[in-house]
C-alpha positions as CSV (number, residue, x, y, z in Angstrom):
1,X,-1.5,3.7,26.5
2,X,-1.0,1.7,29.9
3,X,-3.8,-0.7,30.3
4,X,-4.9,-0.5,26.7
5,X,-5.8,-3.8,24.9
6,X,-4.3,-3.1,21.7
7,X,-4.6,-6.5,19.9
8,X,-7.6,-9.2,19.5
9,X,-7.8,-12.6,20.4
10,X,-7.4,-14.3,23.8
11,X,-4.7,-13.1,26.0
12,X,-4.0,-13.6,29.7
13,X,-5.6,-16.2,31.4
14,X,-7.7,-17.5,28.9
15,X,-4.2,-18.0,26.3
16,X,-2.3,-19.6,29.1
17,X,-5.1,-22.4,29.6
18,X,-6.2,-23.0,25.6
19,X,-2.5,-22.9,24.6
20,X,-2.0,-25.4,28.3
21,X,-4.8,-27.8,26.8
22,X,-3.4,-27.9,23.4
23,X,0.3,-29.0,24.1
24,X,-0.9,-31.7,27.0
25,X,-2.5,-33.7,24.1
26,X,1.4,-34.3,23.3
27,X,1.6,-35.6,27.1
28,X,-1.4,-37.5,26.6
29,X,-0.4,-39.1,23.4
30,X,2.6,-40.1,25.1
31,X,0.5,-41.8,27.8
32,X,-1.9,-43.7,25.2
33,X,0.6,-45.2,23.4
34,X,1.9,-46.6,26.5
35,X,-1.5,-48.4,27.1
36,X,-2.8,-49.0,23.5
37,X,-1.1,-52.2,23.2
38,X,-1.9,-53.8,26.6
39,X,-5.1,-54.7,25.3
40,X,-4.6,-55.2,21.7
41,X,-2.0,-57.8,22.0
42,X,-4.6,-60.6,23.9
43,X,-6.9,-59.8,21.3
44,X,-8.0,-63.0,19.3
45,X,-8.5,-61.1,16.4
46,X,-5.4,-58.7,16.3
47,X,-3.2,-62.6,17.0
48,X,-5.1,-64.3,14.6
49,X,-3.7,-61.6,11.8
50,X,-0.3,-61.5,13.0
51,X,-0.5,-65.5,13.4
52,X,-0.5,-66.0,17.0
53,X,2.9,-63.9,17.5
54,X,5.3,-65.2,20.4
55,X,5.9,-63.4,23.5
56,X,9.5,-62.7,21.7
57,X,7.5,-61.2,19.0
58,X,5.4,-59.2,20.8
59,X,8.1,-57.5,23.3
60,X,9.6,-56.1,20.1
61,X,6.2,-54.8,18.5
62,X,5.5,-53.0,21.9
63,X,9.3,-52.0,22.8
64,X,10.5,-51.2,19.5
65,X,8.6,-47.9,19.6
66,X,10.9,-46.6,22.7
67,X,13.9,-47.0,20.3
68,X,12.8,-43.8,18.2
69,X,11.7,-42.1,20.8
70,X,15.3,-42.6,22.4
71,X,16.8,-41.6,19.5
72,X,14.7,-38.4,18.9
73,X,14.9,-37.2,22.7
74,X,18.7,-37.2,22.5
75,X,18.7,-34.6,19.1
76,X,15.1,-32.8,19.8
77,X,16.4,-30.8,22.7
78,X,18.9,-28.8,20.0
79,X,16.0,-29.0,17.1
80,X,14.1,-27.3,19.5
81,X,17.0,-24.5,20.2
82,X,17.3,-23.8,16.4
83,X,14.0,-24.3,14.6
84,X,11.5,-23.1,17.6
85,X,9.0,-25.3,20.6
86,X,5.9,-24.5,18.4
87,X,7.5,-25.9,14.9
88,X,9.4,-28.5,17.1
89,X,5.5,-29.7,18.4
90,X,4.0,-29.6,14.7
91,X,6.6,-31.7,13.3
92,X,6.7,-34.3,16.5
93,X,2.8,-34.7,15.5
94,X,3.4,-35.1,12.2
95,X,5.5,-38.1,12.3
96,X,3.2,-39.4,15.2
97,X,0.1,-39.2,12.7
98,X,2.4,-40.9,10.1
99,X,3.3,-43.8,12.8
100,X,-0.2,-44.3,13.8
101,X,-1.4,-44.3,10.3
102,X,1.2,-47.4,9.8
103,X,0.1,-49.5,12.6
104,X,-3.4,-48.6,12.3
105,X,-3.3,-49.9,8.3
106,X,-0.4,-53.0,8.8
107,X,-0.3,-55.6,6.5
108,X,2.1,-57.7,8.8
109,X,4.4,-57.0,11.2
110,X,7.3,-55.3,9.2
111,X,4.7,-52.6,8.9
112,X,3.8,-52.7,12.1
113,X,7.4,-52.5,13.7
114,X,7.8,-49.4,10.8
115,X,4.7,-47.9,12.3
116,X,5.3,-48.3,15.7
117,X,9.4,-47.0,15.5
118,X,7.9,-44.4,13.8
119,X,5.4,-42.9,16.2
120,X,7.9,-43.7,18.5
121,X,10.3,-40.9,17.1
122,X,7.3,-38.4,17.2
123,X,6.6,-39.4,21.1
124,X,10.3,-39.2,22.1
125,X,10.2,-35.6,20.1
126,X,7.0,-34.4,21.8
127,X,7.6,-35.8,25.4
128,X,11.1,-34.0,25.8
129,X,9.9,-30.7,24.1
130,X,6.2,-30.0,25.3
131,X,7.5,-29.5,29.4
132,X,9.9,-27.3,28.4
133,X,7.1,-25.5,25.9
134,X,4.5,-25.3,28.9
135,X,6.8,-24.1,31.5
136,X,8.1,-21.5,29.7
137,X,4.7,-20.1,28.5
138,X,3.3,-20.6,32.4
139,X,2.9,-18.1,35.0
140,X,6.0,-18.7,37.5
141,X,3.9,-19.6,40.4
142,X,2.3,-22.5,38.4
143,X,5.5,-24.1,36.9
144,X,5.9,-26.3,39.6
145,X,2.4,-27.8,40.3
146,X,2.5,-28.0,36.4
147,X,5.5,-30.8,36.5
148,X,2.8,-33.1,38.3
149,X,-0.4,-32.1,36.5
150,X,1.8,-33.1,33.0
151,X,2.4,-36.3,34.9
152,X,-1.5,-37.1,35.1
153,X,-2.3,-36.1,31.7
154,X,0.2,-39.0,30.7
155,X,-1.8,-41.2,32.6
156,X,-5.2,-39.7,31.7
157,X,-4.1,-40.9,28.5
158,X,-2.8,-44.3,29.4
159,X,-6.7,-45.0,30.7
160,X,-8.0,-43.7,28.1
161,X,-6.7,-45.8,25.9
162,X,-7.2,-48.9,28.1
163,X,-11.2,-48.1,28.2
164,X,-10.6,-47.8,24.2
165,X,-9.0,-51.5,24.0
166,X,-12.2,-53.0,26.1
167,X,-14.9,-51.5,24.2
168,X,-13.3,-51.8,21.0
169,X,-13.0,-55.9,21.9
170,X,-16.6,-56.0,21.7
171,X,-16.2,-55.4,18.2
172,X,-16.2,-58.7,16.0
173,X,-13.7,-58.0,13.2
174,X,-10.0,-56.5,12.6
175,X,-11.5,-53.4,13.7
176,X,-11.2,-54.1,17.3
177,X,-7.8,-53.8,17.2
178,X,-7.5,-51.2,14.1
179,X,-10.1,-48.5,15.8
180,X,-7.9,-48.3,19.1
181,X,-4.6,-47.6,17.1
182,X,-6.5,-45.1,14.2
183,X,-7.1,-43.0,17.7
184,X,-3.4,-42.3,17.9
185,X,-4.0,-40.3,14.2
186,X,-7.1,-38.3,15.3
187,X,-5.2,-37.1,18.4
188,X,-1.7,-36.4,16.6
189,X,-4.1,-34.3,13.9
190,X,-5.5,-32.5,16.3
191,X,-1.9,-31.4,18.1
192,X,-1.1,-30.5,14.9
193,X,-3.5,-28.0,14.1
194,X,-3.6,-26.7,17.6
195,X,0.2,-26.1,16.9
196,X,-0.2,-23.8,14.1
197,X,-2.4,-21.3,16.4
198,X,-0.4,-21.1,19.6
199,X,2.2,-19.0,20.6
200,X,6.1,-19.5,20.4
201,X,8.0,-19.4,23.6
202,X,8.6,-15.8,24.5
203,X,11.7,-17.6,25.7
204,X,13.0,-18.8,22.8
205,X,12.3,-15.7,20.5
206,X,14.2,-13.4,22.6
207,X,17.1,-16.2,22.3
208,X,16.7,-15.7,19.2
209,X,16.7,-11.7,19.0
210,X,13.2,-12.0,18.1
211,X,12.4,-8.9,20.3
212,X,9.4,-7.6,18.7
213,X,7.7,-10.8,18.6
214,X,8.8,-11.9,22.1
215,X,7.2,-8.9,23.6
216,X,4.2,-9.0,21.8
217,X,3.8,-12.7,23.1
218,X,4.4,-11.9,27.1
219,X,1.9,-9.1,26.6
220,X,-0.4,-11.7,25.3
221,X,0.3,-14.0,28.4
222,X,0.3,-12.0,30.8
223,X,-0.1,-8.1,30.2
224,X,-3.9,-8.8,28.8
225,X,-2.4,-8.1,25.2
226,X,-1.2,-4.4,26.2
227,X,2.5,-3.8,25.4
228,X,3.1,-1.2,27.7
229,X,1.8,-3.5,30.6
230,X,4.4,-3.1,33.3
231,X,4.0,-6.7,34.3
232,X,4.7,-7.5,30.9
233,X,7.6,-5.2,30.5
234,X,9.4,-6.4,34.0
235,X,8.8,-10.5,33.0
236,X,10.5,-8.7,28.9
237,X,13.8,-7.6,31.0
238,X,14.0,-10.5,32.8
239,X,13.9,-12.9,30.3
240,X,16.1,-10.8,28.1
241,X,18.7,-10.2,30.6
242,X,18.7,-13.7,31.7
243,X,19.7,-14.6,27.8
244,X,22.5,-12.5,27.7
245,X,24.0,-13.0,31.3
246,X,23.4,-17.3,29.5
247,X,25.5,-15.6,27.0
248,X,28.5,-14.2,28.3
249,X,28.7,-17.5,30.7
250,X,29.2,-19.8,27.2
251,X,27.9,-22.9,26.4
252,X,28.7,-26.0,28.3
253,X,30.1,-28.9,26.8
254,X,29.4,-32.6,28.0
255,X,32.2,-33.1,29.0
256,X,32.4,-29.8,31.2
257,X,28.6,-31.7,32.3
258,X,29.9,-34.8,33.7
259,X,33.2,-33.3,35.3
260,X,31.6,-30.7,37.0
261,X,27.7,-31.5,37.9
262,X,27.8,-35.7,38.0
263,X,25.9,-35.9,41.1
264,X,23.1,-33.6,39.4
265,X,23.5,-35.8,36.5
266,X,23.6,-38.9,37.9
267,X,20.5,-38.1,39.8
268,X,18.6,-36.9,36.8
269,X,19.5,-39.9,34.7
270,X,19.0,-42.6,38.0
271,X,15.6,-40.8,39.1
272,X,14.5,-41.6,35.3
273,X,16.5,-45.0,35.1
274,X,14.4,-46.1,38.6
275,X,10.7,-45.1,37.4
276,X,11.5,-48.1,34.7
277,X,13.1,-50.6,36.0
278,X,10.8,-50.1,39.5
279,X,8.4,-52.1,37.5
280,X,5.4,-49.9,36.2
281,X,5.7,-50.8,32.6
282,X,5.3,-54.2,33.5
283,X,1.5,-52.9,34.2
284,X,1.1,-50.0,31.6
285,X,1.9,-52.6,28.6
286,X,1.3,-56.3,30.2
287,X,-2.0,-55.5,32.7
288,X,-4.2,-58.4,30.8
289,X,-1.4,-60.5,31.1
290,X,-0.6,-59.9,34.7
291,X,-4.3,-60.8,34.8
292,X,-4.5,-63.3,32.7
293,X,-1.4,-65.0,34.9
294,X,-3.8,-64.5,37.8
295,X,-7.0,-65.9,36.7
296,X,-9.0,-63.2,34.9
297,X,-9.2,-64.3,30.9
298,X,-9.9,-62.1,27.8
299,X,-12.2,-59.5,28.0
300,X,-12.0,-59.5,32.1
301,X,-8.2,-58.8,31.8
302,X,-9.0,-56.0,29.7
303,X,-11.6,-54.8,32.6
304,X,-9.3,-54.9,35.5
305,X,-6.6,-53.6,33.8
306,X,-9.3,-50.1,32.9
307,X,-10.2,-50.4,36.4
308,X,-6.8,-50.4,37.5
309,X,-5.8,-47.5,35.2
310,X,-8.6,-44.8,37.1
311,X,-7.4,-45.7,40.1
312,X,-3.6,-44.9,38.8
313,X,-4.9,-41.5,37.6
314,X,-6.9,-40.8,41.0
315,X,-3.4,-41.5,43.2
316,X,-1.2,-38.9,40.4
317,X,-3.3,-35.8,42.0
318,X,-2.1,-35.6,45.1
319,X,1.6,-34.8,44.3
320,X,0.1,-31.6,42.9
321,X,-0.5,-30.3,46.7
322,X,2.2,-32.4,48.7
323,X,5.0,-32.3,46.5
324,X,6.2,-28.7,48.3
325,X,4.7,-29.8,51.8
326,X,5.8,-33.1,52.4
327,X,9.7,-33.1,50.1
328,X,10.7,-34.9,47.5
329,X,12.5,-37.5,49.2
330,X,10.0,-38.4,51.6
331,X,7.5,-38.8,49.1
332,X,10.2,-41.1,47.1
333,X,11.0,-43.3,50.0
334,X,7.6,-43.8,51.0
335,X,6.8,-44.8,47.4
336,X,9.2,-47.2,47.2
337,X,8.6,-48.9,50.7
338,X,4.8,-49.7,49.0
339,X,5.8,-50.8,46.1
340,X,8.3,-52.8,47.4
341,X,5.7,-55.0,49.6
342,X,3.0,-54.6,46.9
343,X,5.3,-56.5,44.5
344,X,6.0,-59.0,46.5
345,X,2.6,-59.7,47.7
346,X,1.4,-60.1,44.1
347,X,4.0,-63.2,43.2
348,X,3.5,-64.5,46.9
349,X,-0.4,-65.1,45.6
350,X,0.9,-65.9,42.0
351,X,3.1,-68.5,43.6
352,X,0.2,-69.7,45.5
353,X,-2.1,-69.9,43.2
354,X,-5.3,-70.2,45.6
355,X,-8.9,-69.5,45.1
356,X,-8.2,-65.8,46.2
357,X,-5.3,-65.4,43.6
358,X,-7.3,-63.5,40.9
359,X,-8.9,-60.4,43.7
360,X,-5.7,-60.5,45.5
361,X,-3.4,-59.6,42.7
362,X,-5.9,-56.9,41.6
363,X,-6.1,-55.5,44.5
364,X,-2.2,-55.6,45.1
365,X,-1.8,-54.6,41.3
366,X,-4.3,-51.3,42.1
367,X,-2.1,-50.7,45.6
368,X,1.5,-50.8,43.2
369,X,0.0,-48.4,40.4
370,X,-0.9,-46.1,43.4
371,X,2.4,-45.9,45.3
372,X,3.7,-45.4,41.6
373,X,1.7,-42.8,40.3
374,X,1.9,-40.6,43.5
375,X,6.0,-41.0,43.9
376,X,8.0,-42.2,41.1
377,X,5.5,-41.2,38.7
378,X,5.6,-37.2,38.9
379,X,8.6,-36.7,40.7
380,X,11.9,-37.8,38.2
381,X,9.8,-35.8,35.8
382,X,10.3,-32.9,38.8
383,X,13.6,-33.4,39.6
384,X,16.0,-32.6,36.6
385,X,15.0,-29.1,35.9
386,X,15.1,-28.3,39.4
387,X,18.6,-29.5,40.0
388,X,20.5,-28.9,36.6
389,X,21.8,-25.5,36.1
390,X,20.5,-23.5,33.2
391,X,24.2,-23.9,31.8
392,X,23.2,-27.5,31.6
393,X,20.0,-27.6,31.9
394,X,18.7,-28.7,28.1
395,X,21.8,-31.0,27.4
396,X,20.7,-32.5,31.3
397,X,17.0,-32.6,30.3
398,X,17.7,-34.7,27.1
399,X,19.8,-37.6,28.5
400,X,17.0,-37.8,31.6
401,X,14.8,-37.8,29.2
402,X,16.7,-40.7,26.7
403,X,17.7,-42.5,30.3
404,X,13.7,-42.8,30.7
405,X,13.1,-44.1,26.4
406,X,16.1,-46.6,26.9
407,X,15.4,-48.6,30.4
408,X,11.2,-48.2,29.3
409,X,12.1,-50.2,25.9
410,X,14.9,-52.6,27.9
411,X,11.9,-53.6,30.4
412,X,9.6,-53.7,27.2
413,X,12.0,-56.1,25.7
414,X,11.9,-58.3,28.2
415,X,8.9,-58.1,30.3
416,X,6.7,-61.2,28.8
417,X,9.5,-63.8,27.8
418,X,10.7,-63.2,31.5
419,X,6.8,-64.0,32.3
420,X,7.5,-67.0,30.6
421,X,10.3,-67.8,31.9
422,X,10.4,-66.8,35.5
423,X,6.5,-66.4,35.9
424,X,6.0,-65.5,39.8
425,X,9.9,-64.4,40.5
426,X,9.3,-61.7,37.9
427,X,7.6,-59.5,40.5
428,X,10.4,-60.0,43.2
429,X,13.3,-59.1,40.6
430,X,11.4,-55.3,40.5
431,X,10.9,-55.4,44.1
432,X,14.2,-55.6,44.7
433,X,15.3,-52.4,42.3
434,X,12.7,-50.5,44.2
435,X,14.4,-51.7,47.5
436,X,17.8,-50.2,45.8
437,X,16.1,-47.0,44.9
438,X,15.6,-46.9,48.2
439,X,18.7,-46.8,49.3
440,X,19.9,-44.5,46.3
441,X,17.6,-42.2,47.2
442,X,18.7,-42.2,51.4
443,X,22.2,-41.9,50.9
444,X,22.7,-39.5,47.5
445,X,19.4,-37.8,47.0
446,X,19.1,-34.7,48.7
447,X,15.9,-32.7,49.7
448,X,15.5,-29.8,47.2
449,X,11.4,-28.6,48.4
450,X,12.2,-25.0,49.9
451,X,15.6,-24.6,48.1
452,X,15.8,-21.7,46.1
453,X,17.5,-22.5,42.8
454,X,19.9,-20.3,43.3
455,X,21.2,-22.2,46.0
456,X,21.5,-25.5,44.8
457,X,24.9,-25.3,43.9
458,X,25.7,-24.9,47.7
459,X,24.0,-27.6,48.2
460,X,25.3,-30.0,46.1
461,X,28.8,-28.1,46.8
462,X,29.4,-27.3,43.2
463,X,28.8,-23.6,43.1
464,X,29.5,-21.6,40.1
465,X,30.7,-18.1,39.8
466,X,28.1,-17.0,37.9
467,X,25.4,-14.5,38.8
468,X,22.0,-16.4,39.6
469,X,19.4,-14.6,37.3
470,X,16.2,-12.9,37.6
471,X,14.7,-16.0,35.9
472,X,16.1,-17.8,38.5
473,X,14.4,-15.9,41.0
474,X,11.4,-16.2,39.2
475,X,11.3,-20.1,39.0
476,X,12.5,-20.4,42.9
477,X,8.9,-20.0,43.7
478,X,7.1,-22.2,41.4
479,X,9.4,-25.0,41.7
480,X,9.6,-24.9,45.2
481,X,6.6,-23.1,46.3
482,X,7.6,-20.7,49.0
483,X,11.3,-20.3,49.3
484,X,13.5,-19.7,52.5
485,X,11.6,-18.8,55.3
486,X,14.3,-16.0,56.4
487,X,14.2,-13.2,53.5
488,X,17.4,-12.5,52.3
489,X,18.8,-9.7,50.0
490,X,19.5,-9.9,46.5
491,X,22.0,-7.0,46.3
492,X,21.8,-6.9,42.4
493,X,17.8,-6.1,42.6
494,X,17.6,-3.9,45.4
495,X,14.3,-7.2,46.8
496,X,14.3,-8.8,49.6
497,X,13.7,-12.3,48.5
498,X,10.7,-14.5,50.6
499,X,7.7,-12.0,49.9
500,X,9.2,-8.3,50.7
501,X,9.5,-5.3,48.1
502,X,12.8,-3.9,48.8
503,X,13.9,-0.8,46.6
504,X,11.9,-2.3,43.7
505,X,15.5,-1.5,41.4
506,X,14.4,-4.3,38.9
507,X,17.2,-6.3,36.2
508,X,16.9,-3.2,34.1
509,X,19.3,-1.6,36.8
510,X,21.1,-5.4,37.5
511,X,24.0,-4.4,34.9
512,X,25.1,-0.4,34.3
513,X,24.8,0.5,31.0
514,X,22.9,-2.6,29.7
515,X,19.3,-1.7,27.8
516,X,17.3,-4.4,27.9
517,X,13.6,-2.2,27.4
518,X,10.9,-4.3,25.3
519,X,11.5,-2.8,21.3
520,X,8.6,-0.5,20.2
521,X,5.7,-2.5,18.3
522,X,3.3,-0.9,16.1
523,X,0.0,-2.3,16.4
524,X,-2.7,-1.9,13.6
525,X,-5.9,-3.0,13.8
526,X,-5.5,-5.5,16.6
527,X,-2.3,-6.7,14.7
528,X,1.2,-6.4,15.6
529,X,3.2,-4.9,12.4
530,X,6.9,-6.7,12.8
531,X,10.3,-5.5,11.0
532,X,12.4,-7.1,9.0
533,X,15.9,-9.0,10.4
534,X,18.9,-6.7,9.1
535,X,19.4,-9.2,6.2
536,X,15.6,-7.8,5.3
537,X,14.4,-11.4,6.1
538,X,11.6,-12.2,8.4
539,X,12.2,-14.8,11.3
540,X,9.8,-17.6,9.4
541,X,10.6,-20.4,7.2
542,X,13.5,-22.3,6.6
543,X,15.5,-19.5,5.6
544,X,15.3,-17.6,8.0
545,X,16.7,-20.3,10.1
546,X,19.3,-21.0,8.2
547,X,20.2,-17.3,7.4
548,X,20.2,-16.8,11.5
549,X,22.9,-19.5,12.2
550,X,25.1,-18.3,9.7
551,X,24.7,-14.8,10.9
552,X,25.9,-16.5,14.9
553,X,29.0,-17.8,12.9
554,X,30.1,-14.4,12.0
555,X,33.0,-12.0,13.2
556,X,32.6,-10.1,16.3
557,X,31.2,-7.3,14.6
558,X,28.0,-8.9,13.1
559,X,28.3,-10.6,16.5
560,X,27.6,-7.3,18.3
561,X,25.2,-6.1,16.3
562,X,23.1,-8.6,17.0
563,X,23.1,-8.5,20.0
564,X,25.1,-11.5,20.5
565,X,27.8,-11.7,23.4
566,X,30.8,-14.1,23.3
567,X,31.2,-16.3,25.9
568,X,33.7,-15.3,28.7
569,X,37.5,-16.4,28.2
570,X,37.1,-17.2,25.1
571,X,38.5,-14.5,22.8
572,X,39.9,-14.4,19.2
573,X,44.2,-15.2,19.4
């Protein structure tokens, strides 16, 4: 039955990119919300209603939102473990409808602050959970490039919704700002739907023991829906034994985090920490006033600020072809060097305050968003799966991921009374964190392009005595692009790894004894036909969740039986 399609629908290719454009909406939602407010808030209409609110005032409407999204990226990482990426995605759009709904239909500004906290917990849900949702569902080879391409669909979205805010403020009524934020709902609808068609992580079913399913869904991605693909049969075992060898290592705690990995931890929580505090949102959410400050009034602001937002998006594509040639560090130094003297070229003119003040700080403003968008943008976004074990690797994601929420809303918080206050020094203040990111990244950050993952706990000196995976293997080359340029044998596979077939063993011959073969699927009329859990409960609906985490809390017997191994050194007394 090798090459057979056996069910209907898209598969392959086709899958991959529909299910690809579906989940970056949650990317690009994430993105317009940034922006949607940076040309709202100068609006005479939208301070007329909310009676000419102080820059106190609105620092909290705009900020307030990165206070449930730090909350919900701290817990979604485990929501996601237990209920599922695709259910994880439907409800994150959900409550991002219902935010946008309440800003879009304020009354005042405690509805406003509601609606804005609110959509706030469905970004922080959806900007942790859709990266790890498209890299597992992507080809190996593209996981990498896909870190950076994520990247510019957040800012595809960010000047999208600044092009929203200027030709909505031609529009004479409460409209101009209501039309802008009722966009937020039309694009958290559409997310929704699109997550009741696509497929679950093939990763996370076979987590789960969700066998059938998970092998119907590889052969959908990449065995052109055939179950008996061999591709699809090979990427099956590896992802299966890669669960259970995550299995028999346990479960790391934080604490075992901290003590054992802080330099990886530290870098993924810094790298995050830095893209804030470096000074972009000081552009994404304040551009008019920047402009404003500078000489460009109302509708103009709102003009440079779209102008200023293509040319943000233009400079976040070439990361997607230099990230593997040129490092990681270089790329970060260099980044930081041109914002550094962009910064402080824009409150030189500010301080000025000459006839060329207005182009100048444009131009300057265009030259920051640049340097941003191809170095600091993409790459702490890059650097925390890529360094974090897999031991670690979700509790790691989540507090880079909360690192980025709280330091975006502290800078949110603060950004126009320090405009106020400071005016012109504001500019130097972020200079001078990117002149410490600088020097972070010199002296602690090392170079990871052309590291296999596998090896980076010799380079960071913290190595583990666990056997790297198959997975592993797999994600050396789309992370990194090629990997060492020497091959070198991985004894448990029989391959020479860097490009050469060795004895072609494969993981199903990585531990004696161990069956890890795809389970057999009936398929009926283009359909798969799934069993029933041992309980005689299918794996949907809240039940079924709940009856599979009672079933992990069981004796070793249940434990065995499905499928579940307990974690090393850690036996009954």
């Amino acid at each position: 039955m090798s090459g057979e399609r056996q069910m209907h629908g898209l598969t392959g290719k086709p899958l991959v990119y529909f299910t690809s454009v579906f989940v970056s909406l949650g990317v690009f939602l994430f993105g317009y919300d940034q922006g949607v407010m940076s040309g709202i808030i100068t609006g005479p209409f939208f301070r007329d209603y909310f009676n000419q609110p102080s820059r106190a005032e609105v620092g909290t409407m705009v900020a307030i939102l990165e206070i449930g999204a730090f909350c919900s990226s701290l817990v979604v990482g485990r929501i996601g473990d237990i209920i599922g990426r695709r259910k994880t995605i439907l409800y994150g759009s959900m409550i991002f409808f219902v935010g946008g709904a309440l800003q879009t239909f304020a009354n005042g500004m405690p509805m406003m602050l509601l609606g804005r906290i609110t959509a706030g917990v469905g970004v922080g849900m959806l900007s942790t959970i859709v990266p790890i949702y498209q890299s597992e569902i992507s080809p190996p080879h593209n996981r990498g490039k896909l870190a950076c391409i994520e990247f510019s669909g957040n800012i595809l979205g960010y000047a999208t919704s600044v092009w929203v805010d200027y030709f909505c403020s031609f529009i004479q009524h409460d409209y101009s700002w209501r039309l802008p934020l009722l966009m937020q709902c039309v694009m958290g609808a559409l997310l929704g739907f699109g997550s009741l068609v696509i497929v679950e992580s093939p990763r996370w079913l076979l987590d789960n023991d969700h066998d059938e399913e998970g092998i119907v869904v590889i052969a959908n991605l990449y065995g052109g829906g055939d179950i008996h693909d061999p591709k699809a049969r090979e990427e099956y075992r590896e992802i299966k034994m890669d669960v259970l060898l995550q299995r028999q290592e346990g479960e790391k705690s934080y604490r075992d985090m901290f003590r054992r990995y802080r330099t990886r931890v530290f870098i993924a929580m810094s790298a995050q920490a830095f893209a804030q505090l470096n000074g972009i949102n000081v552009i994404s959410y304040y551009a008019p006033y920047v402009f404003e400050s500078a000489g460009w009034v109302g509708r103009s602001a709102i003009l440079m600020t779209g102008i200023n937002g293509l040319t943000y998006l233009m400079s976040s594509v070439p990361p997607w072809y230099l990230v593997d040639r040129w490092g990681r560090r270089f790329i970060l130094l260099s980044g930081a060097i041109a914002m550094v003297l962009s910064l402080s070229t824009i409150s030189y003119f500010l301080y000025l305050d000459v006839s060329i003040t207005p182009t100048c700080v444009v131009i300057f403003v265009m030259i920051y968003n640049a340097a941003f968008g191809y170095s600091w943008g993409p790459i702490p976004w890059l650097y925390p799966p890529e360094i974090l074990p897999l031991s670690i690797r979700s509790k790691g994601a989540s507090l880079s991921t909360a690192t980025n929420w709280a330091f975006n809303w502290l800078v949110g918080e603060l950004t126009p009374v320090l405009q106020e206050l400071i005016t012109w020094r504001l500019y130097l203040v972020h200079a001078f964190f990117c002149a410490t990111s600088f020097v972070i990244v010199y002296f602690i950050y090392p170079e990871t392009a052309g590291v296999r993952l596998e090896d980076m706990d010799t380079l960071f000196g913290d190595a583990t005595t666990a056997m790297p995976t198959p997975a592993t293997r797999a994600e050396t080359g789309s992370l990194m692009g090629a990997s060492s340029p020497v091959p070198s044998m991985d004894l448990r596979r029989g391959v020479l790894v860097g490009g050469f077939n060795g004895n072609g063993l494969g993981p199903s011959n990585a531990i004696p004894g161990l069956d890890i073969d795809p389970p057999h699927v009936n398929i009926k009329n283009g359909k798969p036909q799934y069993g029933t859990d041992d309980d005689g409960s299918t794996s949907e609906g809240v039940g079924g969740w709940i009856s599979r985490m009672v079933n992990r809390s069981k004796g070793d017997e249940e434990s065995i039986q499905s499928g579940k191994y307990k974690p090393l050194d850690q036996e009954d007394e």
